[in-house]
N, C-alpha and C positions, 0 to 999 in steps of 0.2 A: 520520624514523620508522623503527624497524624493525619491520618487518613481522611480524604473530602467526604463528604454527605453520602457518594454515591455508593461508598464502598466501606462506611463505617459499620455499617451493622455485618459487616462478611468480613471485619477481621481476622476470625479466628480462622476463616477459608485463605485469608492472607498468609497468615504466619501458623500455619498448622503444626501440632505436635504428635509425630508419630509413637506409636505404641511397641512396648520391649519385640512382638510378633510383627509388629511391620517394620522396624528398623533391622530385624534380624534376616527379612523377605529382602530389603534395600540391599544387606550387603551384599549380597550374592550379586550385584551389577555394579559395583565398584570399579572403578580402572584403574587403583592400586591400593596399596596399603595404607592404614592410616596414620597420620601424622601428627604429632604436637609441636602446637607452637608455644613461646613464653609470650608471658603477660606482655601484653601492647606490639608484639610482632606483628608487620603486616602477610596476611593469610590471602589477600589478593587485591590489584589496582582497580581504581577508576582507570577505566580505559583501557584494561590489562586483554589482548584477545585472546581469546581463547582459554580465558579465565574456568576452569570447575565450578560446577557446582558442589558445596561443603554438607557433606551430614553431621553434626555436631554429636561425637559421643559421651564429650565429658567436659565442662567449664563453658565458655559462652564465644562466640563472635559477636564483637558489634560493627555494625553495619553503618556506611553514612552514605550521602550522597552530595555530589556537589550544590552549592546555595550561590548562584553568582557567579563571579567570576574566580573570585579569592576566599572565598568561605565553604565552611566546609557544614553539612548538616545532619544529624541522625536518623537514621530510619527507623531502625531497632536491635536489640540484642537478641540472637538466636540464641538457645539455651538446647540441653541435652534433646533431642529426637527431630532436630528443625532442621532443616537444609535451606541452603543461601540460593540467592543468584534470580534470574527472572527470563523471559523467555531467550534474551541474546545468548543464554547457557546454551538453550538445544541447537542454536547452531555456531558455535564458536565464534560470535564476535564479539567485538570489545565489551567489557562489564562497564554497566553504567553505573555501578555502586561500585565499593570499594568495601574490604573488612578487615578489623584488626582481630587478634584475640583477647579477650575479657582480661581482669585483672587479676585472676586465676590461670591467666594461660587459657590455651586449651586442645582436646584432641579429637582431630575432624577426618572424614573418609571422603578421598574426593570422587567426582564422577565430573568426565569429559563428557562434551556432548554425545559421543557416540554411546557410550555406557548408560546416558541420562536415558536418552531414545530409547534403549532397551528395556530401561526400567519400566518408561511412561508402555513399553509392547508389552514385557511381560508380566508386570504384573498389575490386574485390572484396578487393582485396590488402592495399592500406593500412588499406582501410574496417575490414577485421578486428582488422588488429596495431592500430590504433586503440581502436575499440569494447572490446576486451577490455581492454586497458589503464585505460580509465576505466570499466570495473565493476570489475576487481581494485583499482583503487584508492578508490572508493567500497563495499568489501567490506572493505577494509584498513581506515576509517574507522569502521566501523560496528563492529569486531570491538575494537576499540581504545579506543570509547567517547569518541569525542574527535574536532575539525575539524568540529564542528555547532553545534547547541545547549547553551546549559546550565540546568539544571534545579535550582534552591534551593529548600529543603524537605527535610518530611519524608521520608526514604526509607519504602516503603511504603506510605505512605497513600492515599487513593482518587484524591486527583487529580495524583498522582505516576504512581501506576498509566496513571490514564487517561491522561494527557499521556506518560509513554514506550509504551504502549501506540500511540500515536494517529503517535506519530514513528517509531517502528522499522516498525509496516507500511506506513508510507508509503517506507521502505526512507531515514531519515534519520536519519545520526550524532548521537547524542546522550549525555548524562553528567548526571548524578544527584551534588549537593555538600547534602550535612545542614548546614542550616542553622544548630543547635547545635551538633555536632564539627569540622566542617569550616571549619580558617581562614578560607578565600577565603571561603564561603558565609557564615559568622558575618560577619564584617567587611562583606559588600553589605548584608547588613539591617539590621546596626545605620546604616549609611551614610546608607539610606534611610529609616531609621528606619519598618519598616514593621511592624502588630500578623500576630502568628501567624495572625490570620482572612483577612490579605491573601495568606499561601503558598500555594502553592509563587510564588517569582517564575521566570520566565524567562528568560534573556538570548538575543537573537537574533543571530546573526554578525554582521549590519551594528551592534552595541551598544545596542539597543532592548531597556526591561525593560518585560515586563509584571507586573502583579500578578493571580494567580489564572485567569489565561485560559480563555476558551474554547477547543477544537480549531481555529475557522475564524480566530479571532485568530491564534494562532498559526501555523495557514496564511499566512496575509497576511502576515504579518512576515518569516518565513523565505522565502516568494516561493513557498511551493508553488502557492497558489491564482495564476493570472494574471489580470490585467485583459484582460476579453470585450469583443469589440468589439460594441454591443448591433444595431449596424446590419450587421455583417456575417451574410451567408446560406451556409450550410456545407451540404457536398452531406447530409451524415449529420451529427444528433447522436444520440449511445451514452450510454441514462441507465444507469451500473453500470459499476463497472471490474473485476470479478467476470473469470475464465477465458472466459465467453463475451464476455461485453464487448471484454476486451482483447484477445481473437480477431479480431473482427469490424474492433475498431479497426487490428489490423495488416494483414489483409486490404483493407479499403478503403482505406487510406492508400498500400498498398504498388499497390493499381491506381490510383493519381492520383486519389481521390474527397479534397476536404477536409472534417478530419474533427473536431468535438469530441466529447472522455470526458468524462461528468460523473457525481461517487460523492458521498452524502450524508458518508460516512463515511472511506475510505481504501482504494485497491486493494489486491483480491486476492479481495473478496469472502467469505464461510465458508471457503470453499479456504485463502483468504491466512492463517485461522487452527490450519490444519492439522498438524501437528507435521511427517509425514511421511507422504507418499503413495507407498506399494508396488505399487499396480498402475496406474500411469499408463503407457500404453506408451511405450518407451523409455529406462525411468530403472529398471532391475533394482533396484538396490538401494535405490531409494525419493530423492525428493525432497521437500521441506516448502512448504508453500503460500507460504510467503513468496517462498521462491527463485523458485518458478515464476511466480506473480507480478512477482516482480522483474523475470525477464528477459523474462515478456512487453509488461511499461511501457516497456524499455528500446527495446524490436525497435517498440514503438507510436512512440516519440519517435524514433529514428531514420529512418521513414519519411514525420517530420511532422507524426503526431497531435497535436491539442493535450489536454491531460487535466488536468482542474480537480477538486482534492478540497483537502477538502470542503464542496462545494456542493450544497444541498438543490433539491430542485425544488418547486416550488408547484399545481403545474396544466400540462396540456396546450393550448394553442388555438389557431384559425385567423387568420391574417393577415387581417382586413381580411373572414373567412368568405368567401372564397372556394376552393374545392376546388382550385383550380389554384396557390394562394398557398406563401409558406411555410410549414410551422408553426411557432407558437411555443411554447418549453419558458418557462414564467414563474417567476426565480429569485426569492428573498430582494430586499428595499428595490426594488421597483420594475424588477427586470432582467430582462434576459431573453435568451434564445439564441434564433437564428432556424435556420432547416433546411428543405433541398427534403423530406426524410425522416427519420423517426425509427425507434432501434433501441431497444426497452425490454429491458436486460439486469439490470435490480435486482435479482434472485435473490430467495431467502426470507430470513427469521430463524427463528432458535429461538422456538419458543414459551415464555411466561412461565407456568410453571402456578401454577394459585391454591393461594399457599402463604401463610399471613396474616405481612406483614411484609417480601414480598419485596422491596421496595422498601429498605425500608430500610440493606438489607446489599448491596445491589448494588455495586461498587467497593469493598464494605468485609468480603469473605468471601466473594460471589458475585461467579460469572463465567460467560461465555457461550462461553467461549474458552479455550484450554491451551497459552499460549504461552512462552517461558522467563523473558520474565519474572513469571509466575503460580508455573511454576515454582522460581524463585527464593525466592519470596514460602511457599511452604509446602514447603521441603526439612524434612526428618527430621518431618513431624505426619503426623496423621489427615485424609484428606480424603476427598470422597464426592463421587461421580461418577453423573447421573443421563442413562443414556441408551444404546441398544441400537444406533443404525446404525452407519456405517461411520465418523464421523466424531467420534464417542464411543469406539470401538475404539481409531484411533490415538492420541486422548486421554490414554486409559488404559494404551498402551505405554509412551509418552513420559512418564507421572508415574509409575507405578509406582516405577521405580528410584532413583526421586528422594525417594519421602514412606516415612513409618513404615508405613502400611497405608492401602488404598484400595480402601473400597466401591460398589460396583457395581450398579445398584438403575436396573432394565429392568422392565417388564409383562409382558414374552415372553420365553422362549425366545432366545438370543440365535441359534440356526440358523436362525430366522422370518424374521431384520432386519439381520444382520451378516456379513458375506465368510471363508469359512471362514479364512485362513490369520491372518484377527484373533485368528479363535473359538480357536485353536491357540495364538496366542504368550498369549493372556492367561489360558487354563487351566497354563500353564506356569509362571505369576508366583504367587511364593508369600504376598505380601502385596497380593492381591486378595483379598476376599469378595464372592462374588453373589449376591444377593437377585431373587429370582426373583417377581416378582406383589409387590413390595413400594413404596410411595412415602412422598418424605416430606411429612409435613403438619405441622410446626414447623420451627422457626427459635427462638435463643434468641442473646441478647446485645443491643447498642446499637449506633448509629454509631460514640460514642467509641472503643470498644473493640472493634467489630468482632461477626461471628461468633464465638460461641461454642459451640453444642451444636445437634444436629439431632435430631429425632423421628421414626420410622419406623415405617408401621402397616403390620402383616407381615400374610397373606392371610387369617391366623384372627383379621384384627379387633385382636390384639396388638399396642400400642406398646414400642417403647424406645428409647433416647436415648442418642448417642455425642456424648463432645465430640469438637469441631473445628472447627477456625478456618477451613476452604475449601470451600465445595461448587461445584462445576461443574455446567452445565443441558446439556446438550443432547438436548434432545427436541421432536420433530416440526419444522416448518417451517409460516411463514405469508407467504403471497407480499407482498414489497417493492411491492406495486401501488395505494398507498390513493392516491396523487395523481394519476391516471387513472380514480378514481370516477365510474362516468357517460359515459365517454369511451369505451369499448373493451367489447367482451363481456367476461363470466368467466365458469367455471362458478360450483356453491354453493361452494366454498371461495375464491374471489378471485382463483384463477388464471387467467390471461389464456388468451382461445382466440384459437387461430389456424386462418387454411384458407380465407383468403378469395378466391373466384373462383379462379386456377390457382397462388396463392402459397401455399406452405405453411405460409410462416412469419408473413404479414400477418394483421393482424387485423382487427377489423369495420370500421375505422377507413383508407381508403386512406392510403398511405406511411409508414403504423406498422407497425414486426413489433415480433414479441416472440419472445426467447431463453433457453434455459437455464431455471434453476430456477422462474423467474417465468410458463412458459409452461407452460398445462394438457397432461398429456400425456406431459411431457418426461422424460426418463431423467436423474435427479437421480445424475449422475454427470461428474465432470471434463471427460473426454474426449467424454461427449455434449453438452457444454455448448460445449465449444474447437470441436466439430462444426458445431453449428448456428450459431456463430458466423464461420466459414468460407463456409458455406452460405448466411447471409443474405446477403452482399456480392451474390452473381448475380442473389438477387430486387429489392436495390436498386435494381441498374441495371436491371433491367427496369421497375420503378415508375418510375425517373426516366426513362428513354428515352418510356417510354407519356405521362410529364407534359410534355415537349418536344415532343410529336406533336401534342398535344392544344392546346398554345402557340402553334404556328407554322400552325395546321390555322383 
């Protein structure tokens, strides 16, 4: 591989080479002895789970990665003091690359992800030139489109959309082949001889196709979801991998509490769909919800969280009803996660407003989100943009420069609801228009065809109608909390109260809190959200120290 623009000049952070002192620090977290293979042995699969990572002591691995469907690609050769693999090492799922050994053979020391983990804890030195190496190279793949998934089909169509949608925020390499233009793509269908109703197919690294998949299929396949152990009891489960979520999760993990994530959808939460965030402290120039997300999955999995998406939850309940038991979080088919405590971090959603027909253009002109590939999807048109906070702002930075024109269609004032330095860049763009007190209440086109034209009734009662093929929603929020009906206080909007006895963050429920967006109260803000996510770990342990007193009492 060479590597794209973004990440050429930090090669050498890609493929670092340890030193005689730090490869000799490396062994000591081994998880066995090492091994040689002969020239052109394969040393681990594309697709293999739970594939090692290789520390090369003597001759070379070379590395490839899938190109297509049937081709095969190089990344590079590891040579003595390198180690293989990229972040699906730390938590054992499937290798998106593959390695032979060199033409010399060669002898490598492996490390499972647990061993990895330990490394990246104990030793600060390696753990870094490490750690970073296998996000740059899992950032090399993603930017590249290629060494993950492959996607046959329509390009743009809704469940094209949804399926790279559902794999880039899970932060997984993926590539998009038209079914009708694309050799490799034409050629698997006709193979398969599968009808246009069965696209998009999928191909998974291990060579598993699906037809038309859902997200959780395609979880499974690729190994992002893992198998729960249904009997084991975890000090903390974290429903939401949302900025508070994934706070909390690095937090308790990083104090020795064991810990499961679990998100209906994909980390990052709203955030994760953020283009760019300018006032997060410490990132002046702004970072995009993905990133920060990203790295906060990664800082979770290297301290050992474990983080299952996407798995839905069904209900809350008591072991066995007794107050001292575990709880249980009750999945999909019968499963279920057990926990001394639960963190509820679900966050909100946008709200759907009653527009006649929204359904039916959802993935097919409408979107809840503004992410590049949306962007993609409506460069040089008309799009319309409905919604006033802060999270609609960067929205509308981020497409501006990308579409023909783009309407802006708020209740208020946008000083009422939006961060002045938004209210600044997007009075500056000269293919914005604002509609002040106006909504829309049409929709026009089909599934087949998608969105086509929108209707606007302006404050004096007046319609009119602009074509365009994309509208974006983002307005208001409704708390993530319907599967804890019954179970927890809310106030009238459904958000979860907390305050119970000396915990701030517990709710009516002992060894439940609730975080972030989902919690009444709370400052629907990034950094308050990574806050209270911080903060809940110390009331954990105090719930759980009080449920051992009460054990042994």
């Amino acid at each position: 591989m060479t590597p794209t623009d973004s990440v050429t000049s930090r090669e050498h952070q890609m493929f670092p080479v340890l030193d005689a002192d730090q490869i000799e620090t490396a062994k000591r977290f081994a998880s066995g002895p090492a091994r040689k293979f002969t020239a052109g042995e394969q040393v681990y699969a594309i697709g293999e789970l739970g594939a090692p990572a290789w520390l090369v002591l003597a001759g070379a691995i070379k590395v490839i990665r899938r190109d297509g469907l049937t081709h095969e690609a190089p990344i590079t050769s590891h040579g003595v003091g390198q180690i293989t693999g990229e972040v699906n090492q730390l938590a054992g799922r499937p290798s998106t690359a593959g390695g032979r050994a060199g033409a010399d053979g060669c002898t490598a020391l492996p490390f499972d992800p647990a061993h990895l983990r330990a490394l990246m804890v104990g030793s600060a030195d390696v753990g870094e030139i490490v750690m970073r190496a296998l996000i740059l190279r899992r950032v090399g793949l993603i930017e590249q489109g290629s060494g993950g998934t492959v996607i046959v089909g329509v390009p743009g169509s809704a469940d094209i959309v949804r399926l790279q949608g559902f794999l880039t925020r899970s932060g997984y390499p993926n590539i998009v082949l038209d079914a009708a233009s694309d050799d490799e793509g034409r050629a698997l269908v006709e193979r398969i001889g599968v009808l246009r109703a069965d696209l998009p197919l999928v191909v998974c690294p291990n060579g598993t196709v699906l037809k038309r998949p859902s997200d959780v299929e395609v979880a499974a396949c690729i190994g992002i979801t893992p198998d729960l152990d249904p009997d084991a009891v975890y000090d903390v489960a974290i429903v939401g991998a949302g900025p508070a979520g994934l706070a909390a999760a690095v937090y308790a993990a990083s104090e020795g509490l064991s810990v499961v994530v679990l998100d209906e959808r994909a980390i990052g939460g709203q955030a994760g769909a953020s283009a760019r965030i300018e006032n997060y402290l410490g990132f002046p120039t702004g970072i995009s919800g993905q990133a920060l997300a990203g790295r906060a999955f990664n800082q979770a999995l290297k301290f050992g969280a474990e983080i299952a998406v996407p798995l839905a939850i069904a209900r809350l309940d008591d072991d066995a009803g007794r107050a001292d038991e575990p709880l249980i979080l009750a999945l999909p088919d019968n499963k279920r996660v057990r926990s001394r405590a639960v963190i509820v971090a679900s966050g909100a959603r946008y709200r759907r407003p009653d527009i006649p027909d929204l359904a039916l253009f959802e993935g097919a002109g409408v979107s809840y989100w503004a992410s590049p590939i949306e962007a993609r999807l409506c460069e040089g048109e008309v799009v319309a943009l409905v919604g006033g906070g802060n999270s609609a702002g960067q929205a509308v930075v981020f497409l501006a420069p990308r579409v023909k024109h783009l309407h802006l269609i708020v209740r208020r004032p946008l000083a009422a609801t939006m961060s002045r330095y938004l209210i600044d860049r997007i009075s500056a763009l000269p293919n914005v228009t604002l509609h002040v007190g106006t909504e829309i209440v049409g929709l026009e086109g089909d599934r087949a065809t998608g969105l086509t034209a929108a209707t606007f009734r302006q404050p004096d009662g007046s319609t009119t109608s602009f074509a365009m093929r994309h509208l974006f929603l983002f307005i208001g929020a409704e708390p993530n909390a319907g599967w804890l009906r019954g179970c927890v206080d809310t106030d009238d909007k459904g958000f979860i109260v907390t305050g119970r006895a000396t915990l701030s963050l517990q709710t009516s429920r002992p060894r439940v809190f609730a975080i972030g967006d989902v919690r009444a109260g709370s400052t629907k803000r990034v950094a308050a959200a990574v806050g209270e996510g911080a903060a809940v770990v110390a009331q954990v342990h105090i719930a759980l120290a009080d449920m051992v007193r009460r054990e042994t009492s």
